[in-house]
N, C-alpha and C positions, 0 to 999 in steps of 0.2 A: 104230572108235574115232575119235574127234574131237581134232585137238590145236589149242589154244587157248592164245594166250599176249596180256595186256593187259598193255601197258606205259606210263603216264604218264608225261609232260615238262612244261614249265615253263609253255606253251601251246597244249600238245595232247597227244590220246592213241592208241597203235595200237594197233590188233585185228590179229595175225596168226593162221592158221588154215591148215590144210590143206585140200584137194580133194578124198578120197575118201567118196565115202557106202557105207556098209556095210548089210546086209541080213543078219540072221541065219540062218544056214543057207545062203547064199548069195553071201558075200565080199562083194567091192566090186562095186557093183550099177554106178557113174557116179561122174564126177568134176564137178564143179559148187561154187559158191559157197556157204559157209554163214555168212553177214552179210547182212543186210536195213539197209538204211540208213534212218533217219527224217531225211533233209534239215532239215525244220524246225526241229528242236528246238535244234540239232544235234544228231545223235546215229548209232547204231548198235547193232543187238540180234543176238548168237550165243548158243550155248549149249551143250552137250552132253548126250546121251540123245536121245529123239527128234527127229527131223532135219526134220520141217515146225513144230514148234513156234518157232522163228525168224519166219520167212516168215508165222506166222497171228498169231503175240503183237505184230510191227512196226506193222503198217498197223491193228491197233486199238490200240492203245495210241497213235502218232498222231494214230487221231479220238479219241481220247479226252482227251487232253491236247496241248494248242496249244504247250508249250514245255516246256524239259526239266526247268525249274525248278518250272514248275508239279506236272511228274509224281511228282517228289521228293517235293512239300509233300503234294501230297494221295494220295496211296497209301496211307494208312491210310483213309483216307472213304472210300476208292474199292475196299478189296478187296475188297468183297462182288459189286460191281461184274466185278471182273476175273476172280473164281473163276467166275461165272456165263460168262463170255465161253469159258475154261478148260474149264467142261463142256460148252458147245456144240460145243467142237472136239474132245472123246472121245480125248486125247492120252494114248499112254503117259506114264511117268516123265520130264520136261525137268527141265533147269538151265537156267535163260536168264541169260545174263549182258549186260548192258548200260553202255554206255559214252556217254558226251556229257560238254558245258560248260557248266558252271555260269554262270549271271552274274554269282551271288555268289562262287564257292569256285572256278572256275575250270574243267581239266579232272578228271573222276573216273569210277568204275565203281562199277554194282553188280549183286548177281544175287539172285535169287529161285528156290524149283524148284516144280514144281506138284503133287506129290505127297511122302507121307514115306514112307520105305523104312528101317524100321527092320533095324536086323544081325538076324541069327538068335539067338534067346532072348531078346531083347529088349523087354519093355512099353511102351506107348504114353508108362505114365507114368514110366516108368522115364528113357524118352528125354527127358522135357520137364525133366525132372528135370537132365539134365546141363546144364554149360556152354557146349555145344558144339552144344546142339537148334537148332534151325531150322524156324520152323514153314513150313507150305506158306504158299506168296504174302507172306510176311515178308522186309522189303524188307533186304537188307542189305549195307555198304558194303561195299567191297573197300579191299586196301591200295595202293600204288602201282603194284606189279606182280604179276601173279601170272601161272602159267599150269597147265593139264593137259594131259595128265600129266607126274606134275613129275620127269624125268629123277634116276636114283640121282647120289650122291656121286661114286661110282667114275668116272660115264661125265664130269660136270663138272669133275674134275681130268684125265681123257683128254684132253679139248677146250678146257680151261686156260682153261675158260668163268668171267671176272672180273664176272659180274654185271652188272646196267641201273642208270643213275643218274638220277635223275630229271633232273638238270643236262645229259646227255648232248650232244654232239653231234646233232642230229638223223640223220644218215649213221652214225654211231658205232652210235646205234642201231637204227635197222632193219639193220645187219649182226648183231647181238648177236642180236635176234629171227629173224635167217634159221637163226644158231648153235643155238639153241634148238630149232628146228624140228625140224633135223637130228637135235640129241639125240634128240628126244623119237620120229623113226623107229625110230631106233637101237635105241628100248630092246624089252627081250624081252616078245611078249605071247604070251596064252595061244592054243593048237588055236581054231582058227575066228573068232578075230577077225579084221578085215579087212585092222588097220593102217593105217599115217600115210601119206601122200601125194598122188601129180596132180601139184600144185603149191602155192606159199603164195601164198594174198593177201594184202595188205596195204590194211586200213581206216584212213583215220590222218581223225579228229575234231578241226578246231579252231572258232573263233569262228568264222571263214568259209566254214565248210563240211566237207562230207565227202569225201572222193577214196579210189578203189581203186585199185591197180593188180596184178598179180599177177607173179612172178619166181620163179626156180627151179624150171623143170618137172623134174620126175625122168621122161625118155621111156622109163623099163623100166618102168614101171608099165603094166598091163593090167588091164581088170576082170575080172573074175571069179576068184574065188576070195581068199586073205588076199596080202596085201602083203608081202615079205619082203628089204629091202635088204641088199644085201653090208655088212660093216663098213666102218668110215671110215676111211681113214688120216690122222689129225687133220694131222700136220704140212704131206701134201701138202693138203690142204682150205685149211689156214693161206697155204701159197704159193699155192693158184689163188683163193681170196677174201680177200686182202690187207685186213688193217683198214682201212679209212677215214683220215686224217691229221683230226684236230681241225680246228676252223674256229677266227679270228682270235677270238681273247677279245673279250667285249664292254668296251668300255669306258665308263665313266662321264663323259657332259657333266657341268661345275660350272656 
């Protein structure tokens, strides 16, 4: 399982993410990066479900589109274009989700999946039918933040977890998104998933560029087999990663 958390600010956006790749049947096969960065555009592409669908959707989409504004605009001209690209790479089920800077709108996200995966009993028309459909390669925004998977209530008031502001501190928030992270090890999954961990990267997208850097290794983490972290003592977590203190308000030249 993949955890993915996109957080926008006021002039850039992070991608945080975990390190372990999973193999069905096989745990966690390696731990490794899943963010491909498109330097140019600005930008960056993750996603969850199939784990080379990143790394092959990046570098064409790239040649395909010179900027990120560009790729916005013309994705509808272009999906017959990108579905064809799609079947040459023979990909399971992906979500791609992607993040960069607008020229116009600033920073934002958005994801598309490459295939639909209707629930069980469900009709094709049944699905299109809802307000909630999604076709394949239908390009579609995100809100400011979002992440998966999304940690229950219970374990958010455990961790006294107050939410991302889009206003944030920058420091304020990449601690928030390390918080996040943590939940989302935390929570219960099923016999033979691989589970969250390695370590997080951090993608963060502004006007001038892209930067990763990566922090918080969890060193009990082994491959092979599912990931299974002890629980958290929230309060001591609270005393060994101390919030951030706010940076000086900005103020207004007259």
């Amino acid at each position: 399982m993949t955890a993915a958390i996109v957080a926008k600010q006021r002039d850039r956006i992070h991608v945080a993410t975990d390190a372990a790749i999973y193999r069905q049947g096989e745990g966690v096969v390696a731990f490794g990066s899943k963010v491909t960065t498109v330097p140019h555009w600005p930008g960056c592409i993750t996603g969850a479900g199939n784990a080379a669908a990143g790394p092959l959707f990046a570098p064409a989409l790239g040649r395909l589109f010179s900027t990120w504004d560009s790729m916005i605009e013309g994705w509808t001209n272009a999906i017959q274009e990108i579905e064809t690209l799609a079947g040459a790479f023979e990909l399971s089920h992906a979500t791609i989700i992607m993040a960069g800077i607008s020229g116009k709108r600033g920073p934002e996200s958005y994801t598309f999946q490459t295939t639909l995966t209707l629930p069980p009993g469900t009709t094709a028309e049944e699905a299109a039918a809802s307000e909630y459909y999604q076709a394949p390669f239908a390009l579609v925004k995100l809100p400011d933040h979002i992440c998966t998977p999304v940690p229950p209530p219970t374990m958010s008031i455990a961790a006294t977890f107050e939410g991302i502001a889009v206003n944030d501190d920058p420091d304020v928030c990449v601690w928030s998104l390390r918080k996040v992270l943590e939940m989302q090890r935390q929570m219960p999954l099923p016999d033979g998933v691989g589970g969250i961990g390695g370590w997080v990267e951090l993608t963060t997208v502004s006007a001038e560029g892209v930067t990763q850097r990566t922090f918080r290794p969890w060193p009990e983490d082994k491959i092979g087999g599912p990931l299974r972290p002890k629980p958290i003592n929230w309060p001591r977590w609270h005393i060994e990663n101390p919030k951030p203190k706010r940076g000086p308000a900005l103020q207004v030249v007259k």
